[in-house]
N, C-alpha and C positions, 0 to 999 in steps of 0.2 A: 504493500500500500504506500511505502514511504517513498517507493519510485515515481509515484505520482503526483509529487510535490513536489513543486520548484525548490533549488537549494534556496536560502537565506543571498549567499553569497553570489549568484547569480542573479536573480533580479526578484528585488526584495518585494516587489509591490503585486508579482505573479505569487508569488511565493505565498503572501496575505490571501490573496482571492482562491488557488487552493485551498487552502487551509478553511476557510469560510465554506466550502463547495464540499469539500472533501471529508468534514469535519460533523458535516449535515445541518450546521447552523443558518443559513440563511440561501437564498435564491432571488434570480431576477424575475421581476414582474410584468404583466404584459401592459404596465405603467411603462412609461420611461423614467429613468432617476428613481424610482421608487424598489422596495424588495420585500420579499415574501421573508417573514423571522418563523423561521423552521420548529418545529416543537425543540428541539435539543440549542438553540439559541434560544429563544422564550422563554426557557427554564434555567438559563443563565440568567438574565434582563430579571426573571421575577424574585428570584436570589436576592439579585444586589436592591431590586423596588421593595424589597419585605424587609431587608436592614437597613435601608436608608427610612422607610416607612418608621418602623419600631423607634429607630435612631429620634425622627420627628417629633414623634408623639411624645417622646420622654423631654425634649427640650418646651413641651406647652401645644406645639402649633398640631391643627385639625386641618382635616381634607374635605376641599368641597370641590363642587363642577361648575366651570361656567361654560357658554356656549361657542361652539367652536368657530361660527360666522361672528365678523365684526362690523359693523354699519362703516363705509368707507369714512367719512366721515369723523369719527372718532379718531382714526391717525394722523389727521389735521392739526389737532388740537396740541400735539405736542411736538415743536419743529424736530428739534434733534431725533427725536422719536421715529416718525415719517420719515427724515432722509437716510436714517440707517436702515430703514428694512422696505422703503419703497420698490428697488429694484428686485426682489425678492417674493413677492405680494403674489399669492395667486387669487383671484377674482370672480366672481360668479354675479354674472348679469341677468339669470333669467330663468326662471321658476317652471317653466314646461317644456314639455317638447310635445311633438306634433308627427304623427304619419307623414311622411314626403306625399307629395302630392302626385308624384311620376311612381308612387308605389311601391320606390326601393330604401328599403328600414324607416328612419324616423329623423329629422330635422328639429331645431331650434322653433321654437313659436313665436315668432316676432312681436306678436301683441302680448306676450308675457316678459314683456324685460320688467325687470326691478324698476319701481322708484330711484330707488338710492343702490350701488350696489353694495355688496357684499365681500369683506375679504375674511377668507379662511386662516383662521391666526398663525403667523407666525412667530406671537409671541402674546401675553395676554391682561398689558396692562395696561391699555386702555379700556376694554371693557369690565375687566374687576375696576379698576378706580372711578368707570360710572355707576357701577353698581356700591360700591365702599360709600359714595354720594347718599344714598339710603339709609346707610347701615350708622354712620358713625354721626351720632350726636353731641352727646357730650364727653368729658375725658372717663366717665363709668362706662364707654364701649372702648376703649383702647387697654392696651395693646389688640389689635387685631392679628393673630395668629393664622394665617391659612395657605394651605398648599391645598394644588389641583393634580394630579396623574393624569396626562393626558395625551392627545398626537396634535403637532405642530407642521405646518408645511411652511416650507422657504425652498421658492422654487429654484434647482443647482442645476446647470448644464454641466457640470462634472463630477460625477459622485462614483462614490466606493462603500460598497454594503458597509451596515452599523457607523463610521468613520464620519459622512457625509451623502445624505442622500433627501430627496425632495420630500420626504414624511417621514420622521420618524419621532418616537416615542421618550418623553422625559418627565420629570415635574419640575413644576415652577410655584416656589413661592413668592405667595406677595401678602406682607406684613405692613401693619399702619401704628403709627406711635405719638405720643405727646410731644415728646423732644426730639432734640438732634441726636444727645446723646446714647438715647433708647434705642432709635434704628441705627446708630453707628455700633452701635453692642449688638445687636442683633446680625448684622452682618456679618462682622464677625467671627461671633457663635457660629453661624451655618458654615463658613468658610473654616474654621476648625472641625467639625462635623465632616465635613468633605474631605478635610484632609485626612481625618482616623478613620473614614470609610475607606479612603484609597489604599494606607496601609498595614491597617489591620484586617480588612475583609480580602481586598485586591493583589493585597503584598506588593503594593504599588509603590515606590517609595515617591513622595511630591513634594518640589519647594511650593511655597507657598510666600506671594508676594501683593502688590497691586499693581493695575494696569498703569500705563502712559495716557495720557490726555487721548491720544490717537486711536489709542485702540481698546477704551471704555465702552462698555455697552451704550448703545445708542438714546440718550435720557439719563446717562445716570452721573453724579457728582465724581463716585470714586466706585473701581468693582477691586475685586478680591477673585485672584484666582489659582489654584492649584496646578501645577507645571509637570509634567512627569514625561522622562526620556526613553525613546523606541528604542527598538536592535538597531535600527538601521539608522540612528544618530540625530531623529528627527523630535523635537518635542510635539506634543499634544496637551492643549487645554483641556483637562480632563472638569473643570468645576467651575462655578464664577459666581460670588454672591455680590450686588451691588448698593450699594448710597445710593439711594434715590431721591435727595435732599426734600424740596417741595415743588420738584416740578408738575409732579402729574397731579398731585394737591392741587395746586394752581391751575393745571391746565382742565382738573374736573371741578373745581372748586368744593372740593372737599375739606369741610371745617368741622371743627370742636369748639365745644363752651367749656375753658378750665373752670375747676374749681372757684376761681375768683369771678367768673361769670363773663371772661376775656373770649370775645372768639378766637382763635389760632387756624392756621392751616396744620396737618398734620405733617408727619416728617414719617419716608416710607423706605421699602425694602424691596429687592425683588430677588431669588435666588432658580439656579436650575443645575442640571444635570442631566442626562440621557445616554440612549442606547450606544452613543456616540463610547460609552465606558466598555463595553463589549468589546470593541474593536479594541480598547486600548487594553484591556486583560489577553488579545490575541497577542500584538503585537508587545506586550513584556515579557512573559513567559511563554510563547512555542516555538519548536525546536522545527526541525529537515525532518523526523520524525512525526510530527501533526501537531494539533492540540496540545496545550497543557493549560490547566485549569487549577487554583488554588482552591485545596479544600472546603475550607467555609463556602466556599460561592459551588461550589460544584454540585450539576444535579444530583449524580449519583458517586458519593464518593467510596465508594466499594465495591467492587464487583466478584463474585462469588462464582469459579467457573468448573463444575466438576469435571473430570476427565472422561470422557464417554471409553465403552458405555457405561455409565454410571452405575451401581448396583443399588439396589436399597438401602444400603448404609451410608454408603455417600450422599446421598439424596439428603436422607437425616442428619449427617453430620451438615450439611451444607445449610437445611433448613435452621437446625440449632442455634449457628454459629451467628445465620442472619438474623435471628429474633434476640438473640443477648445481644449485636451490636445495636440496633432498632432500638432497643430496651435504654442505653447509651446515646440516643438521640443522632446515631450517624445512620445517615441515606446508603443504605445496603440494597443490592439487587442480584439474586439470584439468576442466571444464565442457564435456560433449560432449555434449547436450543439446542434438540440432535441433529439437526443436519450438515451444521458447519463443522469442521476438523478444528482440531483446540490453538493450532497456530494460526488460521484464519482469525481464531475469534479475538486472539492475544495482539494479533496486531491492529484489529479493529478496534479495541478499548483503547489503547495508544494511540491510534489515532484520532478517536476522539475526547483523551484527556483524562481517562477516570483516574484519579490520586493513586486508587491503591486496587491490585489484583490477586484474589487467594485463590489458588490451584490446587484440587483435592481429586486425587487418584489412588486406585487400591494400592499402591504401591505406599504411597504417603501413609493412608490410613494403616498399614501393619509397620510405620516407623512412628507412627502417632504425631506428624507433624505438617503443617501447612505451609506449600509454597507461598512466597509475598513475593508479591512484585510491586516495585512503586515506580510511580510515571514522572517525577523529577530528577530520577540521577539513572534510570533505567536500571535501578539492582533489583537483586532477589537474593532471599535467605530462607532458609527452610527455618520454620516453628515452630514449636510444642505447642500441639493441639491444646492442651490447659494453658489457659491465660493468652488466645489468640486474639479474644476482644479486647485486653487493656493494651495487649499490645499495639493492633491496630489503632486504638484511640491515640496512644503516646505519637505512632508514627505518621496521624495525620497531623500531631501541631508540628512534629519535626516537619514536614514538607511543608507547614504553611512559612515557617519561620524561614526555613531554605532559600525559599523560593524568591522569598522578601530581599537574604540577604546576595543573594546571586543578583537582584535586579538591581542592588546597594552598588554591588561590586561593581557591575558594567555602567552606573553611572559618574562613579569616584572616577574609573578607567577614563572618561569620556569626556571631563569636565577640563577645563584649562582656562588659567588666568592670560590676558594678554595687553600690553597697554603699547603695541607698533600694530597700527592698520595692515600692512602687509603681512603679515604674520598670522592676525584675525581674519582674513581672507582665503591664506592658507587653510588654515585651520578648518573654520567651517567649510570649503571646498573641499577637502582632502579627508578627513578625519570626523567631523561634521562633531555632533555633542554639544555639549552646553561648555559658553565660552564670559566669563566673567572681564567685563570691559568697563571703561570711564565714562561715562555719555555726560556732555553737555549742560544736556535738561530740555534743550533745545526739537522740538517738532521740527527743524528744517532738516538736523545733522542728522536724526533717527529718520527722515525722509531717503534723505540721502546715501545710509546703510543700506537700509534696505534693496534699493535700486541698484548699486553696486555687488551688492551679497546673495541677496534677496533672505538672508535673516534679519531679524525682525527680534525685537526688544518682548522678551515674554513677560519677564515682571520685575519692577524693581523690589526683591528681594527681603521679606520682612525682618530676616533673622540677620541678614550680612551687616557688619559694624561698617559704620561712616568712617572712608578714607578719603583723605582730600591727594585729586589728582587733576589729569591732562585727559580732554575727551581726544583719544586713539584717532580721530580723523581731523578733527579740529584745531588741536590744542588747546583750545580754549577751557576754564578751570571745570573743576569738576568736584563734585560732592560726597562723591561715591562709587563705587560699582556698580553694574544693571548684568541682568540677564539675557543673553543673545542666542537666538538659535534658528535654524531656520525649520519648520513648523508643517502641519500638519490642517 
């Protein structure tokens, strides 16, 4: 099977679309830009939406629905807003269709266009902040805590399953508060949230920074986002929670009466994530070999394959073995599929990622012990049938932890300080990874990077201590280091 994946090392972006195909998570749709998420993708996606969910709920905020058309109209209302996601907008002008009249299928009804029309959100806060308009009277309705689960379109003429594609699936919170300082906490919070989902579930390792003036979410004062680096030397925005200071307050006019009987506008939040996280669990950990999938997130992190033909005590051992681990709360699944040969089946689980594999053949059972196989270092060890489930349990934190610090490893490998342009050129052309530089501060000189590099400034850095230096292209002084990569 592993012959049918592109190496890594030959071209890294076939190599991704294998592995999505080949892996059974996801297909093309007879949409354009758009893709079919395969039951064995959907079952990764709803992993990570049940711990980021749970994660939610424990910080306060609840989950509502709004609707998925926005009256055109409403994007008007907040400039910045409109011209980040105008080109993007898909549109629906007209409520019927009609029999062709020459008899072949069905046409547009011209006397059914919209009033006003309609856009399909690509994002969704203008229509919660006219409905927040409702909701929020005095400072006894604030904090507003609410997230939606939901599909977003932003129409891409070049897209790649889960990564970047014209529909797909995320949550977005939008929170309302009394002060500045509330939603600035609040953001935050979720931006930290994002980051112990990425690598404590994902084994993701993420800097965590805020954006450049340039490349803030469209509407928003200040975002927060989470930065995590590919095999292939490319960063991906894996999170972004944003300051929404009181623009959309203002643009919907949504006020509060404090306590003192003051009206105020409120002061907001908006935070997301999506399926866009799939892609980036492919591209951290899989191998030339397929999949690999860290535990905690993994549909089935166990797979139980007796050695055909299995006799009735196998069977039993096999069933046992899955109901004490089950009992342990790990996702076991039993392989009772005789018509494959057991190396067909061994290389199928590999390639589509199950953490851990026990092989149980009469020969095992009269040595009383269980092959393991585990799908991050490719070993195996034979085990004493007593005690195969604590041990299982032990060796799936070992692979989650592994997994974490292998993806540690090839970003420390990958990382480089530089303060001569020719060198930062190098570097990201040749070696690519994340490259710690001086910028300006300057929206002309990060213009400028860009255009020449085509890496791009991913976040100035929450945690990096203030050095005073020379911006690499400019000379000009400098306050600090920023994060440079070229991106995803």
């Amino acid at each position: 099977m592993a012959k049918e994946i592109t190496a890594r090392a030959v071209n890294y972006s076939q190599w991704y679309l294998d592995i999505v195909r080949k892996a059974g998570l996801a297909d093309n749709s007879a949409v354009r830009g758009c893709m079919v998420i395969k039951p064995a993708g959907y079952a990764i996606w709803e992993n990570m939406r049940d711990q980021l969910d749970r994660m939610f709920k424990e910080s306060g905020h609840v989950n509502a629905y709004f609707p998925l058309f926005i009256p055109k109209s409403f994007l008007s209302k907040e400039a910045d807003h409109v011209e980040g996601f105008a080109k993007e907008c898909a549109v629906v002008t007209h409520h019927r269709l009609m029999n062709n009249p020459d008899g072949k299928g069905v046409v547009v009804d011209p006397d059914a266009r919209l009033e006003e029309e309609l856009v399909i959100r690509p994002t969704s806060e203008t229509i919660i902040w006219n409905t927040y308009r409702d909701w929020i009277n005095s400072y006894r309705d604030l904090p507003l805590l609410i997230n939606q689960w939901a599909n977003v379109v932003r129409w891409e003429m070049r897209t790649r399953p889960f990564l970047r594609t014209a529909e797909f699936l995320w949550q977005e919170g939008h929170t309302a508060h009394a002060t500045k300082e509330e939603a600035i906490s609040e953001a935050q919070t979720i931006h930290e949230i994002y980051a112990r989902f990425a690598e404590d579930y994902m084994a993701m390792p993420v800097i965590k920074g805020s954006k450049t003036e340039s490349e803030r979410f469209a509407g928003a004062v200040e975002t927060y986002t989470i930065e995590a680096l590919m095999q292939d030397g490319k960063a991906l925005q894996a999170g972004t929670s944003h300051f929404l200071g009181q623009n959309f307050a203002r643009a919907f006019d949504v006020k509060y009466l404090t306590s003192e009987n003051k009206e105020e506008y409120v002061w907001a939040t908006s935070w997301g994530v999506s399926t866009r996280l799939v892609g980036g669990l492919i591209m951290t950990h899989s191998d030339d070999e397929g999949l690999v999938i860290p535990p905690r997130l993994a549909p089935v992190q166990v797979v139980i394959v007796p050695i055909p033909k299995p006799s009735d005590e196998i069977m039993s051992v096999a069933e046992r073995i899955a109901e004490r681990l089950k009992e342990l709360g790990i996702r076991v699944r039993i392989d009772r599929d005789d018509k494959k040969r057991p190396g067909f089946k061994f290389a199928e689980y590999e390639m589509k990622g199950v953490p851990v594999r026990l092989g149980i053949g009469a020969r095992d059972l009269k040595q009383n012990v269980v092959e393991v196989a585990r799908r991050d270092t490719s070993g195996k060890e034979s085990v004493l049938l007593d005690g195969i489930e604590q041990h299982v349990r032990s060796l799936l934190e070992e692979i989650q932890d592994n997994l974490f610090k292998k993806a540690m490893l090839f970003r420390q490998e990958h990382t480089s300080w530089v303060d001569d342009f020719d060198q930062f050129r190098e570097i990201i052309n040749d070696k690519g990874g994340y490259v710690y530089a001086h910028w300006d501060g300057t929206a002309e000189t990060e213009s400028k990077i860009k255009d020449l590099t085509k890496a791009t400034i991913r976040c100035i850095p929450i945690d990096q201590e203030k050095e005073s230096g020379r911006d690499m292209l400019t000379g000009a002084p400098s306050s600090g280091r920023v994060l440079f990569a070229k991106a995803y």
